[in-house]
N, C-alpha and C positions, 0 to 999 in steps of 0.2 A: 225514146223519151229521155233515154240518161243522157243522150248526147245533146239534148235540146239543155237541160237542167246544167251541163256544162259549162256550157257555150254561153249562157244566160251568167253564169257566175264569174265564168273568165272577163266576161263586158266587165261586170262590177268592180272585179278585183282591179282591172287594168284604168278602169274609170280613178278608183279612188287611189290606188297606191302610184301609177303611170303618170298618169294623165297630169293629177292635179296634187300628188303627193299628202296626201291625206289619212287620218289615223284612224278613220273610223267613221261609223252612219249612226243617223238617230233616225227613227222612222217611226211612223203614228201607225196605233193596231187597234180596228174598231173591232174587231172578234170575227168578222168575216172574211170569207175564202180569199179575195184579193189580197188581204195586208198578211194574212197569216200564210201564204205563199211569196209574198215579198221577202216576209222577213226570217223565213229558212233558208231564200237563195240568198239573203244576206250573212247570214250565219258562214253558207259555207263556202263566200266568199270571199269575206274579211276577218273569219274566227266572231266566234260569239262572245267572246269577250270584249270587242270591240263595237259592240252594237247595243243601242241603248232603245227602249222602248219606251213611247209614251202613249196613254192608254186615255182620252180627253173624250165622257161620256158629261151629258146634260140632263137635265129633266127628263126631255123627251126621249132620251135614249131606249134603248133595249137594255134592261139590267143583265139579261143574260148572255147578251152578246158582251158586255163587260167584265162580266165573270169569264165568258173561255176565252179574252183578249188574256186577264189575268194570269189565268190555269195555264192557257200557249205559252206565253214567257215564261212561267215558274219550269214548264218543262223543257222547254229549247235552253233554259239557265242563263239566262239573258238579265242584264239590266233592268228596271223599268222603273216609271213614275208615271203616278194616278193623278191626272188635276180635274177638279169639275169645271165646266165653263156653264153653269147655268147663272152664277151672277154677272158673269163679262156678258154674254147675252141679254139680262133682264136689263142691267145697264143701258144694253142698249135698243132696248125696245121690241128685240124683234119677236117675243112671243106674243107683248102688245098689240102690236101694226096686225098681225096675223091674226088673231083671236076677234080685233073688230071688223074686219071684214068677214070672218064665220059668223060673228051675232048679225051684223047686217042681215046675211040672209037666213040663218040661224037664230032667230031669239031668242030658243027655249035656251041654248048653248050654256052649259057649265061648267066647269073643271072635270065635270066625271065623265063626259064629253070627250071623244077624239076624233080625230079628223084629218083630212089627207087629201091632197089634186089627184084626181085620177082620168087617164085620158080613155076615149070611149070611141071607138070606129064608127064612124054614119051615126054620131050623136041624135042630129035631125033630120037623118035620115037624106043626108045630098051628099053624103062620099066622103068629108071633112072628118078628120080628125080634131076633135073639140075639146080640148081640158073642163071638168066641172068639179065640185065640191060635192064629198062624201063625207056628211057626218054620222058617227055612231053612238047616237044616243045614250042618257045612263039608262035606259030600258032594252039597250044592244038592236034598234030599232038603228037599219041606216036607212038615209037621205040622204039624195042624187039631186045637185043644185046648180044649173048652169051658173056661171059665174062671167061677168063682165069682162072684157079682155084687159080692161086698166086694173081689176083687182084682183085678175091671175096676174098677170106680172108682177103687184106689189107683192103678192103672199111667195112667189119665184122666188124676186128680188132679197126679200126679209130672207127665206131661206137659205139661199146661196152667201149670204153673211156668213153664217154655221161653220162654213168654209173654209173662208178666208179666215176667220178669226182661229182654224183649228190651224192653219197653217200659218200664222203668227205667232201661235203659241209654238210649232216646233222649232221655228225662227230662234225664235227664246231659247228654248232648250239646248241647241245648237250652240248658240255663242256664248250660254252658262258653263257648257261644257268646253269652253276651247280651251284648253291648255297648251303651255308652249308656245303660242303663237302657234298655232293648228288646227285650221277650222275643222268641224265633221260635217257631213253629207246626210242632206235630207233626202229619203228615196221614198218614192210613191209610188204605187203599180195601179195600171187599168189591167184588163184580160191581158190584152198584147203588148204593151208599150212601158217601157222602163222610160220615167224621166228622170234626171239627178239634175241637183240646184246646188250651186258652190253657194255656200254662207259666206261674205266678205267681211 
C-alpha cells in the first residue's frame, strides 16, 4: 500500500512541478472518502501549504458531510474556503425543473418532502434495469413512482448541472488565486483515476 500511496504522489508531484511547472493545487472536498483521499495524496505531494480547499455545499447537501469536509482541512492544516451555491442553483432553476416533475407525479409533495432516482433490477419484472421516483413523505411514508423516460432524463440533466457549476466555481478559485503569472491545478479523484486540468 505505501508503495501504491507513492507512486500516486510522485505522478502529482511530477505533474504539477515537471510537467507544467506549477505552484500548487485547489481541489473541491465534499466530506467523502474520494476528495478526502485526494486531498492527503495532495498534501504530500506538493506540501500542504500549497493546496487550497474548497468546500461548495447547497441546500440539498449533507450538513455533516460539510462539517468533516471542514474538520478534514482544519486537520490536514490546509487552506480552505466555504461558498454556498444554493443561489447560483436557484438562479438557475434547477431545484425548480426537478421539484415539478416530483409534483407531477407527486402532488401531496412539499418542502418537508425528499426525494431521489433510484434504479431497481426487473422493475417490471422483464430483466431491465429501470430508474423510478422515491419520495419520502413528511410522514417518512416512501413512494416508488416509475417515471417517464423524458422526465428521468430532465431530473439527470438538472442534476448534473450541480457539477458543472461546482467545477466553475473551482475554475474561479483557481485563477483568483494565480499569482505570478502561475496558474494552480485543479485535481478531482474517482476510486482509480487521477485527472488534472491545467487552468490557462
Amino acid at each position: 500500500m505505501e508503495s501504491v500511496v507513492q507512486s500516486l504522489q510522485n505522478f502529482i508531484h511530477k505533474q504539477v512541478y515537471d510537467n507544467f511547472r506549477k505552484r500548487g493545487l485547489v481541489i473541491g472536498i465534499s466530506g467523502g472518502i474520494d476528495s478526502a483521499l485526494a486531498v492527503k495524496l495532495c498534501c504530500g505531494a506538493v506540501g500542504k501549504e500549497n493546496v487550497l480547499g474548497i468546500i461548495l455545499p447547497e441546500k440539498e447537501s449533507n450538513l455533516q458531510s460539510q462539517e468533516f469536509a471542514k474538520k478534514y482541512c482544519e486537520k490536514l492544516s490546509i487552506k480552505y474556503e466555504i461558498e454556498d451555491l444554493t443561489s447560483i442553483l436557484d438562479s438557475s432553476e434547477i431545484y425548480q425543473t426537478r421539484e415539478k416533475i416530483v409534483e407531477k407525479y407527486f402532488p401531496d409533495y412539499n418542502q418537508s418532502c425528499k426525494y431521489r432516482l433510484v434504479f431497481s433490477e426487473n422493475f417490471n419484472n422483464d430483466g431491465l434495469s429501470i430508474p423510478y421516483l422515491e419520495v419520502n413523505d413528511e410522514n417518512k411514508q416512501i413512494h416508488k413512482i416509475k417515471l417517464s423516460p423524458n422526465d428521468y432524463t430532465t431530473i439527470t440533466a438538472a442534476t448534473n448541472i450541480k457539477h458543472r457549476i461546482r467545477m466553475t466555481r473551482l475554475y474561479f478559485h483557481a485563477e483568483k488565486n494565480n499569482l505570478n503569472k502561475s496558474n494552480i491545478y485543479i485535481v478531482f479523484i474517482n476510486i482509480w483515476i487521477f485527472r488534472i486540468k491545467m487552468i490557462r
